[in-house]
C-alpha positions as a LaTeX table, in Angstrom:
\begin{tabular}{lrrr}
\hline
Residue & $x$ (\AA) & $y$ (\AA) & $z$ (\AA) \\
\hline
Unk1 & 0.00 & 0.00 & 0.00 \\
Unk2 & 0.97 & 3.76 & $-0.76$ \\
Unk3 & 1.84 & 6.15 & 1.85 \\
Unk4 & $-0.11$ & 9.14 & 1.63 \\
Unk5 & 1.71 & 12.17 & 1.16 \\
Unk6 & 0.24 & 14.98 & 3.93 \\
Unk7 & $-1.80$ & 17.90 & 2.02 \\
Unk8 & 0.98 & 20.42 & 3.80 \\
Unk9 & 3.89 & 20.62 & 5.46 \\
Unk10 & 4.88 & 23.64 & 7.43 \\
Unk11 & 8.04 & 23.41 & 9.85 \\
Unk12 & 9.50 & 25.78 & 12.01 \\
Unk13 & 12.37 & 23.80 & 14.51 \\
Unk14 & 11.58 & 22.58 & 16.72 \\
Unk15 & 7.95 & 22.08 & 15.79 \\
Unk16 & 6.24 & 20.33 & 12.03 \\
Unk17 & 2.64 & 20.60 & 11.11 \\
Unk18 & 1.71 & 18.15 & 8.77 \\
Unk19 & $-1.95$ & 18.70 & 7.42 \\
Unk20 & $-3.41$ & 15.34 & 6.29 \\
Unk21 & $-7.19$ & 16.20 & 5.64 \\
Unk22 & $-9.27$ & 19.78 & 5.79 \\
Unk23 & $-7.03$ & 21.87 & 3.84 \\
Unk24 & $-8.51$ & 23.30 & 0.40 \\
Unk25 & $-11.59$ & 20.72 & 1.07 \\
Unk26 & $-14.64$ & 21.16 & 3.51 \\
Unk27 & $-13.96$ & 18.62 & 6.25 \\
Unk28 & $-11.74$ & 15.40 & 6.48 \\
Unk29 & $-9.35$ & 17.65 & 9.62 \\
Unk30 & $-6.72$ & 15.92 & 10.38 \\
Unk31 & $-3.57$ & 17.46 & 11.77 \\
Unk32 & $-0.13$ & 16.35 & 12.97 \\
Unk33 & 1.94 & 18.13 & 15.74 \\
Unk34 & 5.26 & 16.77 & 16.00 \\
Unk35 & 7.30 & 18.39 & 18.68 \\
Unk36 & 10.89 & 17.45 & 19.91 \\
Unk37 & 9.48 & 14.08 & 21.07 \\
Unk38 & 5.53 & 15.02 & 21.06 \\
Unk39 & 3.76 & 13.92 & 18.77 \\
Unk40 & $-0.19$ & 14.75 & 18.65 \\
Unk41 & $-2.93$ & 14.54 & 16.50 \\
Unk42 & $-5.84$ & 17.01 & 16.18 \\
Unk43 & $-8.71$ & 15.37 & 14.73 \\
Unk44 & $-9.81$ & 11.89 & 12.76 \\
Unk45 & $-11.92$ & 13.55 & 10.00 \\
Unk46 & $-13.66$ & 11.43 & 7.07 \\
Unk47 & $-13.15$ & 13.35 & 4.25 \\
Unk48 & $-16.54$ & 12.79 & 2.22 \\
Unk49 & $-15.40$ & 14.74 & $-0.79$ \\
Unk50 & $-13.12$ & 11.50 & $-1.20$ \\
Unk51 & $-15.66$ & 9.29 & $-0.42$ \\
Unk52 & $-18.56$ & 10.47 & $-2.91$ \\
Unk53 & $-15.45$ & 10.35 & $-5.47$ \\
Unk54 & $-15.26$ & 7.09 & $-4.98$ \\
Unk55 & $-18.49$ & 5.28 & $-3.76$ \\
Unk56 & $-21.92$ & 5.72 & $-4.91$ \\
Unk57 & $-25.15$ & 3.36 & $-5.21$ \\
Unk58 & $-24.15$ & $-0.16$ & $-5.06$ \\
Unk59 & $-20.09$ & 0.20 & $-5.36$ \\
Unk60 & $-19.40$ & 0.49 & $-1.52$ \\
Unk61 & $-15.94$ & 0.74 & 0.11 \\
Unk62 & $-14.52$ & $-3.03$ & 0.87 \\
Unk63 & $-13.27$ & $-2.50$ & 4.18 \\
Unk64 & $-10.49$ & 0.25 & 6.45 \\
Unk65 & $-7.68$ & $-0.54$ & 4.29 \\
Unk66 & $-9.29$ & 0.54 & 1.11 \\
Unk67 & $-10.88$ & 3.41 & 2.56 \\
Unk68 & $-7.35$ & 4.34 & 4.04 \\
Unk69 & $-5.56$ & 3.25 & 0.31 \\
Unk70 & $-7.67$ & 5.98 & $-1.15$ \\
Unk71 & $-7.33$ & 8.92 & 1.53 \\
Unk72 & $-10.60$ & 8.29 & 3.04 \\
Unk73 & $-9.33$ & 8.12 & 6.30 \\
Unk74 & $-5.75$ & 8.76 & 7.60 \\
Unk75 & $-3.06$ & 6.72 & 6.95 \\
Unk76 & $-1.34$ & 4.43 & 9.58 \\
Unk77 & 1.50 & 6.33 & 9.54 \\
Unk78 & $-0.24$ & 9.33 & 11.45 \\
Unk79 & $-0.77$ & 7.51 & 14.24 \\
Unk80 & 2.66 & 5.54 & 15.01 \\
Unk81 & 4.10 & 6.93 & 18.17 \\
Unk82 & 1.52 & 9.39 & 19.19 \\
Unk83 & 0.62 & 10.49 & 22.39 \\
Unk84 & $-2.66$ & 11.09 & 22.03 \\
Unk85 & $-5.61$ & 12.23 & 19.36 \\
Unk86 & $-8.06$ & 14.81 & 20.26 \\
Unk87 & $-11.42$ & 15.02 & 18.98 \\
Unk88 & $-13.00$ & 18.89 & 18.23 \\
Unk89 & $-16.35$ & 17.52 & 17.97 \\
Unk90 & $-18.58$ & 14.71 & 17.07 \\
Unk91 & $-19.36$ & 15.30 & 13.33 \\
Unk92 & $-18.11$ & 12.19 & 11.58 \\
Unk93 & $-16.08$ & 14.62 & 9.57 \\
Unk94 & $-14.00$ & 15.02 & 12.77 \\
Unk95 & $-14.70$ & 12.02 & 14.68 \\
Unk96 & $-13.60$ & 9.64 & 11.68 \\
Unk97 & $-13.60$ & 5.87 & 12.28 \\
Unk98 & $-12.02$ & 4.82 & 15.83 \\
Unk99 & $-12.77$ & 1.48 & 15.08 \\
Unk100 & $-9.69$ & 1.63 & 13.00 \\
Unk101 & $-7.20$ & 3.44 & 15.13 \\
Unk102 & $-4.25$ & 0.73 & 16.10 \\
Unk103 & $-4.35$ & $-1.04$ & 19.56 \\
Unk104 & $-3.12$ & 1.49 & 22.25 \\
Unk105 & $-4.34$ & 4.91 & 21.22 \\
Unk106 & $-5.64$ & 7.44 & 23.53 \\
Unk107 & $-7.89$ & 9.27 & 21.98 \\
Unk108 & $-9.64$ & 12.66 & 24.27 \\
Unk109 & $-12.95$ & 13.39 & 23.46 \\
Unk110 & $-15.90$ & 15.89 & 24.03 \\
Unk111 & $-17.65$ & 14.19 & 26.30 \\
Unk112 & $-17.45$ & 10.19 & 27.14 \\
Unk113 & $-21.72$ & 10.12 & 27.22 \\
Unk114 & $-22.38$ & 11.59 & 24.37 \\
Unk115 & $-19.97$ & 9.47 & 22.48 \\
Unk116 & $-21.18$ & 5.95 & 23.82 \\
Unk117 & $-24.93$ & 6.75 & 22.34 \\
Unk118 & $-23.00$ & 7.79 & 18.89 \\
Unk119 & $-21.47$ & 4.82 & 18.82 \\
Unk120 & $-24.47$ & 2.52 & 19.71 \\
Unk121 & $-26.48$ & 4.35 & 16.56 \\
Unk122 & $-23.78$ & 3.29 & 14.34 \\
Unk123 & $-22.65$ & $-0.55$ & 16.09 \\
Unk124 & $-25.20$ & $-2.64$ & 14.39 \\
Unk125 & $-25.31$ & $-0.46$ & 11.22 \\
Unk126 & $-24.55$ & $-3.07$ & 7.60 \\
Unk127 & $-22.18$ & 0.01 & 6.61 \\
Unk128 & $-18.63$ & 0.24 & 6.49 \\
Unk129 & $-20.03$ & 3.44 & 9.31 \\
Unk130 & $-19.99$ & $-0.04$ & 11.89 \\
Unk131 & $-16.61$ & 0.96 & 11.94 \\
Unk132 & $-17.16$ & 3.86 & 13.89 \\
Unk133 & $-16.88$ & 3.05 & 17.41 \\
Unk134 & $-13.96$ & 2.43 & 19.02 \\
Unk135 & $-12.38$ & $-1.09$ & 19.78 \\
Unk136 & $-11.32$ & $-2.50$ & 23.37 \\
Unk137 & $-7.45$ & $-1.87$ & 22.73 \\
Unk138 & $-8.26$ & 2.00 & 22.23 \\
Unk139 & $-8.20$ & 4.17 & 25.23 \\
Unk140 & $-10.79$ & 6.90 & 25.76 \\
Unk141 & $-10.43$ & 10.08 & 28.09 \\
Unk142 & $-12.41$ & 13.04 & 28.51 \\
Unk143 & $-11.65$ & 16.68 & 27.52 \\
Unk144 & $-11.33$ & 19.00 & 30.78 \\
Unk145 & $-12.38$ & 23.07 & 29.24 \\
Unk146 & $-9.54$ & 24.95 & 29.77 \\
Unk147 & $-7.41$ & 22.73 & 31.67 \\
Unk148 & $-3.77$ & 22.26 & 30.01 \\
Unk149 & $-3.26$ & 18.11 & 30.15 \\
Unk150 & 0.30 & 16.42 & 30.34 \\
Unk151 & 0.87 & 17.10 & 26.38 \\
Unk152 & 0.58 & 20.70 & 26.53 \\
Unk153 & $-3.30$ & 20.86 & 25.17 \\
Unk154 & $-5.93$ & 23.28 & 26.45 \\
Unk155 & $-9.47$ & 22.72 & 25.20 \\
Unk156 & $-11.42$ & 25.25 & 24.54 \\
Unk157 & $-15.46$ & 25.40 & 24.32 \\
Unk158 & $-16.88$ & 26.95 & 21.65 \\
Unk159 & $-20.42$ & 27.43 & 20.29 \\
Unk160 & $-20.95$ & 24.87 & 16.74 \\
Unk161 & $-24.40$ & 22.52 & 15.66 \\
Unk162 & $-22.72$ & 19.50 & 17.80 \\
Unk163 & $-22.30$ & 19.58 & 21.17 \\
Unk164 & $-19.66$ & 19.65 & 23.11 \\
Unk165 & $-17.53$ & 21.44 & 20.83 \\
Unk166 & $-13.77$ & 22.25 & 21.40 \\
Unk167 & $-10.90$ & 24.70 & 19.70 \\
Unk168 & $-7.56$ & 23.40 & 21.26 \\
Unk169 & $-4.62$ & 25.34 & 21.96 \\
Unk170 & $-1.06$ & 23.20 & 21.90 \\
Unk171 & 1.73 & 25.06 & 24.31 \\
Unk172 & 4.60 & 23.44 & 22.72 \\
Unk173 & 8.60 & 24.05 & 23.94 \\
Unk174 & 9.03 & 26.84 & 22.29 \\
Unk175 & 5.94 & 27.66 & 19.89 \\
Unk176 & 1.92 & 27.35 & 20.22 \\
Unk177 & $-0.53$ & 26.15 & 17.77 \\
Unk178 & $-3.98$ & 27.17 & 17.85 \\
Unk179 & $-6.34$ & 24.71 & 16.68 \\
Unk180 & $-9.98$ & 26.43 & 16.13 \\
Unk181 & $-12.12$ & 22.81 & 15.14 \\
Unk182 & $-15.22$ & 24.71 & 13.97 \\
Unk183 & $-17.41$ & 27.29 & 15.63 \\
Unk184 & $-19.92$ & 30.09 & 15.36 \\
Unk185 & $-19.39$ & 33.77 & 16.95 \\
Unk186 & $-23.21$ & 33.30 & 17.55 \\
Unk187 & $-24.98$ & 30.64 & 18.27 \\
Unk188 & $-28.97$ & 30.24 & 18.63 \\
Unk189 & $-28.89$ & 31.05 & 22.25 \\
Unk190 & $-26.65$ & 34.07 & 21.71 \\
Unk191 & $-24.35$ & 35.12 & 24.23 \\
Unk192 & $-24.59$ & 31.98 & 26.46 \\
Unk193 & $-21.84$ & 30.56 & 24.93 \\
Unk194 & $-19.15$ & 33.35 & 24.18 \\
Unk195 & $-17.04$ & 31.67 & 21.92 \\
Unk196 & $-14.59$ & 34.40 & 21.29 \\
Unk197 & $-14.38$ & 35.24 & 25.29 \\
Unk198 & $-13.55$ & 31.72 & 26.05 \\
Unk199 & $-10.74$ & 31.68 & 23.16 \\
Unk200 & $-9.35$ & 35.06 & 24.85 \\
Unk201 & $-9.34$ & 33.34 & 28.32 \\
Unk202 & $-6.91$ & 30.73 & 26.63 \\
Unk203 & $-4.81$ & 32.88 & 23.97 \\
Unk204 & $-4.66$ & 36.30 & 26.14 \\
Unk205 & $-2.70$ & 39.29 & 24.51 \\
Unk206 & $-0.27$ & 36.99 & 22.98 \\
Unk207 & $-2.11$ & 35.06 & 20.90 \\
Unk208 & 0.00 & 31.97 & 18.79 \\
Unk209 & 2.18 & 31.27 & 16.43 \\
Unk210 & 0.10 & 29.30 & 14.50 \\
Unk211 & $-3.63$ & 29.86 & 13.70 \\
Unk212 & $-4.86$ & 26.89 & 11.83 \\
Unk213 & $-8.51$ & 28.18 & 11.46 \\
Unk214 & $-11.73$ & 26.69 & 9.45 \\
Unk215 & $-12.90$ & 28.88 & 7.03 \\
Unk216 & $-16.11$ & 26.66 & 5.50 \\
Unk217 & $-18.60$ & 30.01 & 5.02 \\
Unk218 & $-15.67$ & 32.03 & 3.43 \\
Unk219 & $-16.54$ & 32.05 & $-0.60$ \\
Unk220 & $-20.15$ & 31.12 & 0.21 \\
Unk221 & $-23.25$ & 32.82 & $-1.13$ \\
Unk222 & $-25.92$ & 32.20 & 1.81 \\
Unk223 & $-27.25$ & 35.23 & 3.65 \\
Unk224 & $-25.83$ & 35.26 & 6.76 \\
Unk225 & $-28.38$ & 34.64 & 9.36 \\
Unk226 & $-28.10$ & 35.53 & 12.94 \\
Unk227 & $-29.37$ & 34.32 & 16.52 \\
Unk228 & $-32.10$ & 37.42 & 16.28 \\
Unk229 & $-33.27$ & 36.20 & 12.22 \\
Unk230 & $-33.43$ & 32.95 & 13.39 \\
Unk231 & $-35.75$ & 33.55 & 16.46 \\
Unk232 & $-38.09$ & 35.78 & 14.93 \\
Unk233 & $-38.63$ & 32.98 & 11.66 \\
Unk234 & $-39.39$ & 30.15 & 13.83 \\
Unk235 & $-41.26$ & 32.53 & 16.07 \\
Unk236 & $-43.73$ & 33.65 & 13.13 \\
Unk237 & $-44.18$ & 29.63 & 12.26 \\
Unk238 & $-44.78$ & 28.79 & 16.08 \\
Unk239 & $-47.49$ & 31.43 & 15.45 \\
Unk240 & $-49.63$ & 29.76 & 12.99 \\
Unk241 & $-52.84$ & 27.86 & 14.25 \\
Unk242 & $-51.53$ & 24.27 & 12.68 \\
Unk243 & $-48.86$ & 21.77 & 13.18 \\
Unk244 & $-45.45$ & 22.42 & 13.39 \\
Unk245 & $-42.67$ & 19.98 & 12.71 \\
Unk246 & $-38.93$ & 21.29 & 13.15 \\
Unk247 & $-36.06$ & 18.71 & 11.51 \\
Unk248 & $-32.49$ & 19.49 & 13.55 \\
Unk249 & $-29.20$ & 17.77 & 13.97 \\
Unk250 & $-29.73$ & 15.38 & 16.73 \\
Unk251 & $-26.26$ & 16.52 & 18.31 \\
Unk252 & $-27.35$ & 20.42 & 18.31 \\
Unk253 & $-28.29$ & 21.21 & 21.77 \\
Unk254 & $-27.99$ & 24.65 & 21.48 \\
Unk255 & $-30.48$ & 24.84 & 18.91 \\
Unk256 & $-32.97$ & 22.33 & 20.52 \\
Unk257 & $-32.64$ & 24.37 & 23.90 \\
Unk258 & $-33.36$ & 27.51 & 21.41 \\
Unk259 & $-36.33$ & 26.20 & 19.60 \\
Unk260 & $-38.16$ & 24.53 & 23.10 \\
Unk261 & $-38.04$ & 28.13 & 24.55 \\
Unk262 & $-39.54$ & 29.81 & 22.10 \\
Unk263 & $-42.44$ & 26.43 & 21.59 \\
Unk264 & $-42.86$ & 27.41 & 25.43 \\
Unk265 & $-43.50$ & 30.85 & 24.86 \\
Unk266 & $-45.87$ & 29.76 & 22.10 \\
Unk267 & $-47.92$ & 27.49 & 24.56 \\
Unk268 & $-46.34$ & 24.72 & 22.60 \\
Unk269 & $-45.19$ & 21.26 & 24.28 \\
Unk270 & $-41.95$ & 19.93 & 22.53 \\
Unk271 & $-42.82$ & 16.29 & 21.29 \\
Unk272 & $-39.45$ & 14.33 & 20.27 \\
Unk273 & $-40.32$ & 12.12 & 17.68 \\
Unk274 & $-36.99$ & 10.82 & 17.18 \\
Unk275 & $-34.97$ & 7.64 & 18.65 \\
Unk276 & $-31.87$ & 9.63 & 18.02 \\
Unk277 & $-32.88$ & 12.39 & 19.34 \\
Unk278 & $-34.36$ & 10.57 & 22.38 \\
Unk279 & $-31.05$ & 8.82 & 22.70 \\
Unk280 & $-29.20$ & 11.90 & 23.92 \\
Unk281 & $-32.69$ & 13.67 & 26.25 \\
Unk282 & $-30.00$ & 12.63 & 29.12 \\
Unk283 & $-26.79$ & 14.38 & 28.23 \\
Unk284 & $-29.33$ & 17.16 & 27.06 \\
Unk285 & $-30.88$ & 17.47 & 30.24 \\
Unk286 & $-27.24$ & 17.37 & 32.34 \\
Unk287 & $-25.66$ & 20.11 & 29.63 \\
Unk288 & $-25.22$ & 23.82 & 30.77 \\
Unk289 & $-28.31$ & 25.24 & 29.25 \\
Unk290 & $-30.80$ & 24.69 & 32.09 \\
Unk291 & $-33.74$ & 22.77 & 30.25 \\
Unk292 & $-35.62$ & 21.15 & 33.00 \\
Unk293 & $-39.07$ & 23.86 & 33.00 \\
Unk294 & $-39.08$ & 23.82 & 29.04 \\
Unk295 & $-42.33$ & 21.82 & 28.32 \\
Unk296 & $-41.39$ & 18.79 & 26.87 \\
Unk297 & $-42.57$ & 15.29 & 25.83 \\
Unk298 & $-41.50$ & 11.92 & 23.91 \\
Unk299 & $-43.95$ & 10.57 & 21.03 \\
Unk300 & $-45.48$ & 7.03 & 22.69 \\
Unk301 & $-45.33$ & 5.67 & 18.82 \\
Unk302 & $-41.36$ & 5.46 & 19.46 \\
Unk303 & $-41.86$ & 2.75 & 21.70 \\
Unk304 & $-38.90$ & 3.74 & 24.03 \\
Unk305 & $-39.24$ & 4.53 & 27.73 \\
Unk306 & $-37.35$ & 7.90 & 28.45 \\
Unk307 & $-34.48$ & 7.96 & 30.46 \\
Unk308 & $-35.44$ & 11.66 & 31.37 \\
Unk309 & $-38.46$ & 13.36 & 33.16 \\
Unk310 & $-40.49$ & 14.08 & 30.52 \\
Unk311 & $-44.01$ & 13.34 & 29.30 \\
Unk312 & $-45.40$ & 11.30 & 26.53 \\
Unk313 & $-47.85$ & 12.52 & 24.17 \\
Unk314 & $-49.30$ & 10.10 & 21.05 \\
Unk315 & $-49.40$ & 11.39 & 17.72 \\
Unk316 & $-52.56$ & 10.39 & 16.41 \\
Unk317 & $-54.30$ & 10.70 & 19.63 \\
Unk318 & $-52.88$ & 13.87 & 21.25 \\
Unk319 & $-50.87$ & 15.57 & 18.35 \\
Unk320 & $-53.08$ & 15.50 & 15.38 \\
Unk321 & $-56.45$ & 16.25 & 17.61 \\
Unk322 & $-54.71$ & 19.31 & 19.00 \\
Unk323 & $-51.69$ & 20.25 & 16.36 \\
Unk324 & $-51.56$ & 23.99 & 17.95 \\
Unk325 & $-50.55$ & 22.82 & 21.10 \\
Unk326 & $-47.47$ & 20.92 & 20.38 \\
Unk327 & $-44.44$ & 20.97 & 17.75 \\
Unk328 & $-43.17$ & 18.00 & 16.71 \\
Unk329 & $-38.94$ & 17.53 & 16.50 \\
Unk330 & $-37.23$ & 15.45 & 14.71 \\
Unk331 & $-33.46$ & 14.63 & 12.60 \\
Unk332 & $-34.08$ & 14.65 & 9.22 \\
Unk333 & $-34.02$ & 10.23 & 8.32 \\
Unk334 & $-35.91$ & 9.74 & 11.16 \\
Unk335 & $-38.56$ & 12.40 & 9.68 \\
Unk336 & $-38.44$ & 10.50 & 6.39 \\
Unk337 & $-39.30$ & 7.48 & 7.89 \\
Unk338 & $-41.81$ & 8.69 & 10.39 \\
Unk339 & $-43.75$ & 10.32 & 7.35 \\
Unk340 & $-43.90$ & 7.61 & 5.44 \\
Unk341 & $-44.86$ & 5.19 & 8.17 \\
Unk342 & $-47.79$ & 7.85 & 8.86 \\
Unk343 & $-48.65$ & 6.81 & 4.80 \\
Unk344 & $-48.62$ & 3.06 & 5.94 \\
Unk345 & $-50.92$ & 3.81 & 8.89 \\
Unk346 & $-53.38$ & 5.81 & 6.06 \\
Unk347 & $-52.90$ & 8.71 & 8.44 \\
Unk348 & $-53.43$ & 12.30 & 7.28 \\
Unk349 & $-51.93$ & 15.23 & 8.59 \\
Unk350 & $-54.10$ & 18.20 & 10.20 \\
Unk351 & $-54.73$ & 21.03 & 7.62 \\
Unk352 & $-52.24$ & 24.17 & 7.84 \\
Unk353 & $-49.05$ & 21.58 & 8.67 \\
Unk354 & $-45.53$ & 23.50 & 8.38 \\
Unk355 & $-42.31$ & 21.78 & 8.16 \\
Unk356 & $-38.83$ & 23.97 & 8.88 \\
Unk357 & $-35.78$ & 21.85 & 8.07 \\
Unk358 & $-32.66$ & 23.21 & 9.60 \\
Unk359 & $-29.85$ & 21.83 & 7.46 \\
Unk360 & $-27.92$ & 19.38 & 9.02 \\
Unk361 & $-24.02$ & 19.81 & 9.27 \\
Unk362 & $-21.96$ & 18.73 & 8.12 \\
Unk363 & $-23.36$ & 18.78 & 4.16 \\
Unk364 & $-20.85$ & 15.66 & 3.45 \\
Unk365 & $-22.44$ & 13.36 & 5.81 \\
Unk366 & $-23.30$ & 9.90 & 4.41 \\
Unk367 & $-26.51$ & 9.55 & 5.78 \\
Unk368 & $-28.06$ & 13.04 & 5.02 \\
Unk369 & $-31.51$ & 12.63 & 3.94 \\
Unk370 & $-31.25$ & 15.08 & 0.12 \\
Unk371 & $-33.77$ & 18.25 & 1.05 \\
Unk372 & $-35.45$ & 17.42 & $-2.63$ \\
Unk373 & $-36.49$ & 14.31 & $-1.58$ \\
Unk374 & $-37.68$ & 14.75 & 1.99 \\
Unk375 & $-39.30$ & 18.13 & 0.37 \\
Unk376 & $-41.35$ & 15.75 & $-2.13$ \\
Unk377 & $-42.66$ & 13.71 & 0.33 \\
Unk378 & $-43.81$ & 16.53 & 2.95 \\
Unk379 & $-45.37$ & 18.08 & $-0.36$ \\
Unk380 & $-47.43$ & 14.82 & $-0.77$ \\
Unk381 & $-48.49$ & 14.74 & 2.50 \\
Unk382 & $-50.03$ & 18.39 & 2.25 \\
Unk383 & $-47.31$ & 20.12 & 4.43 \\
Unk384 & $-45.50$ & 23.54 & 3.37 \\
Unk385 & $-41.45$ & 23.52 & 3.79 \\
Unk386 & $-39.55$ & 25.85 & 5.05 \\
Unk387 & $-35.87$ & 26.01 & 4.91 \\
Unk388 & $-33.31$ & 28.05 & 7.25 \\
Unk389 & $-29.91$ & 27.18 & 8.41 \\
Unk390 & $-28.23$ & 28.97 & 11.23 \\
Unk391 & $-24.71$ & 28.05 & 10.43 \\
Unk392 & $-22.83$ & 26.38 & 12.77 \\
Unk393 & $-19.62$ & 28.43 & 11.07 \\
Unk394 & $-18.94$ & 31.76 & 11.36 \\
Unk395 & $-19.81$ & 33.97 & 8.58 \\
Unk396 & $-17.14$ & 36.17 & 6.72 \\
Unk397 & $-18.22$ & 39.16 & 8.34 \\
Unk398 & $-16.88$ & 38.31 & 11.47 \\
Unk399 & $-13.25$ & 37.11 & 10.56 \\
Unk400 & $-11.99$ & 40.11 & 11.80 \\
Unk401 & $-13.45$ & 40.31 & 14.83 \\
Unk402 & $-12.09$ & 36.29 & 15.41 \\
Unk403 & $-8.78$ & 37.83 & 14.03 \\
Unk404 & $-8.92$ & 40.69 & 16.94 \\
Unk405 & $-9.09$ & 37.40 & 19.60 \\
Unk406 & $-6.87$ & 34.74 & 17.42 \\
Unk407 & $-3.65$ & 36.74 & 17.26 \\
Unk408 & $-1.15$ & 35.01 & 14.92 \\
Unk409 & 2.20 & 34.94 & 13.56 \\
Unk410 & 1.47 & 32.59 & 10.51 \\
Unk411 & $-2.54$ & 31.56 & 9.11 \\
Unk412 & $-2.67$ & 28.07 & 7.54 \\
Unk413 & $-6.65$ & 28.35 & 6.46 \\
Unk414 & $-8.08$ & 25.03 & 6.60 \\
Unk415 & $-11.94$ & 23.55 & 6.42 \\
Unk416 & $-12.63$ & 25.50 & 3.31 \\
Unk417 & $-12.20$ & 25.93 & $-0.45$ \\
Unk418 & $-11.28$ & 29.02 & $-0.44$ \\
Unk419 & $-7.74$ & 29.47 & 1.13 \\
Unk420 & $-6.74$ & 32.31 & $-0.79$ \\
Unk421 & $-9.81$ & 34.47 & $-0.53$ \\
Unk422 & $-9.14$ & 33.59 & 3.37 \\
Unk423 & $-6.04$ & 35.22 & 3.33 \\
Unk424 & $-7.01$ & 38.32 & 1.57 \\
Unk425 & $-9.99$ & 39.07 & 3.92 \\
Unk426 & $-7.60$ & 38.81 & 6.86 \\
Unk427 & $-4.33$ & 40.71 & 4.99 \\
Unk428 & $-2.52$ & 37.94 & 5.65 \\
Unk429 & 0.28 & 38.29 & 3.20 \\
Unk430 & 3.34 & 35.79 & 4.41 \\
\hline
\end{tabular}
């Protein structure tokens, strides 16, 4: 088998980055810190934009080593003699496959909770995805915020659509590296997680030598929509007299804690109508954001008891007699499949039904449900879609105001396709 060559090199004694997924592509991260003898690893990214290259319909990978032959996922060679990987964040473009790391790797992680229900949605998956979760011989610790561990690391919270979500800071011998994962400036619940205070807490006047910062909004045409949008259009849906069903990424707290305030200030119950979602009500309802008077309730038709204090509601008995009353939430393949099961059960919808669909991050993700097709099945069922996406990047506006907190010596763009344009909206000319 080929080595793969890293996508960049930069060294400057005593310390070499070597960049073997993220940069000039939209996810894959993977970074190597080697350090007089340190040697760390930020990140354990799939990169999709490989995958799709490779795989589609019934030609499916044949196992690790192809996927690794290919650049899928990182070679071997990354992780010989390491010290220890750190994960940013749970997004498979991250997260990668830890079911292939060798025997003896400690791997840090968000949070040890949330990672064990990841791992039991993807354990009895047929997909080469089975591969996710990590074997016996691989050692998993927790990430402390803003405690520096034995290798010189300091985790740093930061607002993004999975949660927890870290930027790291290494404190090498003689140089720092600042690694930002990804993040928003603002989040859905605004200013309860200050993402560029808690980098200043960690980087101070000083800032680092190197800024190896995501950049996936920079060249994109969206319009840039902010905590305050975001709140008043799922406000003026939660107005409407009829049903409201909201489709989210089952790992975004922020934005579940977000849309269950304002469905309480609506008179609305929250009814979870998703066994991923439902999966993670516990590490919800221990997170930071304070959820236990938000009115909320699991569908009965899931056929799961909840691990949390909450109610359940039935859908055709509770949720279609009364549709004001409630909104439904869901990820977007378990909506698929809970619409068309409604089709099996010859159910119809109540009149004036509204659908928003939060895209789900990140786009690459294998098992993203394609808006046009969940759109044409919501259409046949008589319900109006909505789309809105509050990014869980930063827009471009707001580089410079990340630039006045992440003070660097040298900017080595990475999570975006747009390096150069990067540069020039920072004036970084070296």
């Amino acid at each position: 088998m080929l080595a793969l060559k890293p996508q960049l090199v930069l060294t400057e004694e005593p310390i070499t980055l070597e960049v073997y997924g993220g940069y000039r592509e939209i996810g894959g991260n993977c970074i190597v810190i080697k350090d007089k003898d340190r040697k760390i690893v930020f990140d354990n990214g799939i990169r999709f934009q490989v995958l799709r290259r490779y795989y589609r319909g019934r030609i499916r990978p044949l196992g690790i080593n192809e996927l690794r032959s290919i650049g899928v996922i990182p070679p071997l060679d990354v992780f010989e003699d390491i010290d220890a990987l750190y994960i940013s964040h749970f997004h498979l473009d991250h997260l990668g496959l830890l079911g292939a790391l060798p025997p003896g790797t400690r791997v840090y992680v968000p949070s040890i909770s949330v990672l064990e229900t990841i791992e039991e949605w993807y354990r009895v998956t047929p997909t080469w995805l089975a591969e996710l979760p990590h074997k016996l011989h691989v050692d998993i610790a927790e990430l402390k915020p803003y405690k520096e561990d034995e290798h010189g690391v300091t985790p740093i919270p930061v607002s993004h659509s999975a949660y927890p979500s870290y930027a790291l800071v290494y404190n090498g011998y003689d140089k720092t590296v600042f690694y930002s994962g990804d993040f928003r400036v603002q989040g859905p619940l605004g200013p309860r997680i200050d993402t560029l205070q808690n980098m200043g807490r960690v980087l101070g006047a000083e800032g680092t030598d190197f800024a190896l910062l995501e950049g996936t909004n920079i060249g994109g045409v969206e319009t840039p929509i902010g905590p305050e949008e975001f709140r008043s259009i799922v406000n003026r849906v939660l107005m409407g007299g009829g049903l409201s069903i909201i489709s989210l990424d089952p790992l975004d707290f922020e934005l579940l804690t977000a849309i269950s305030e304002l469905a309480l200030s609506n008179g609305r119950t929250v009814v979870i109508a998703s066994s991923m979602i439902a999966s993670v009500l516990p590490q919800w309802f221990t997170s930071e954001f304070n959820v236990g008077n938000l009115k909320l309730a699991v569908a009965t038709e899931l056929e799961e008891v909840s691990a949390v204090p909450v109610d359940h509601v039935s859908l055709k008995q509770d949720v279609f007699e009364d549709p004001s009353s409630y909104l439904l939430v869901q990820e977007p393949v378990g909506f698929l499949e809970m619409l068309r099961q409604m089709r099996v059960w010859g159910e119809r919808l109540p009149r004036d039904a509204t659908a928003l669909l939060t895209t789900p991050e990140p786009f690459e993700a294998e098992s993203e449900v394609e808006e046009e097709t969940l759109a044409y099945w919501l259409y046949m069922l008589g319900i109006q879609v909505y789309r809105v996406r509050l990014s869980g990047h930063y827009y471009p506006h707001e580089l410079r105001s990340i630039l006045d907190v992440v003070k660097y010596r040298r900017l080595i763009p990475i999570h975006t396709r747009h390096p150069k344009l990067m540069h020039t909206l920072s004036g970084y000319n070296k």
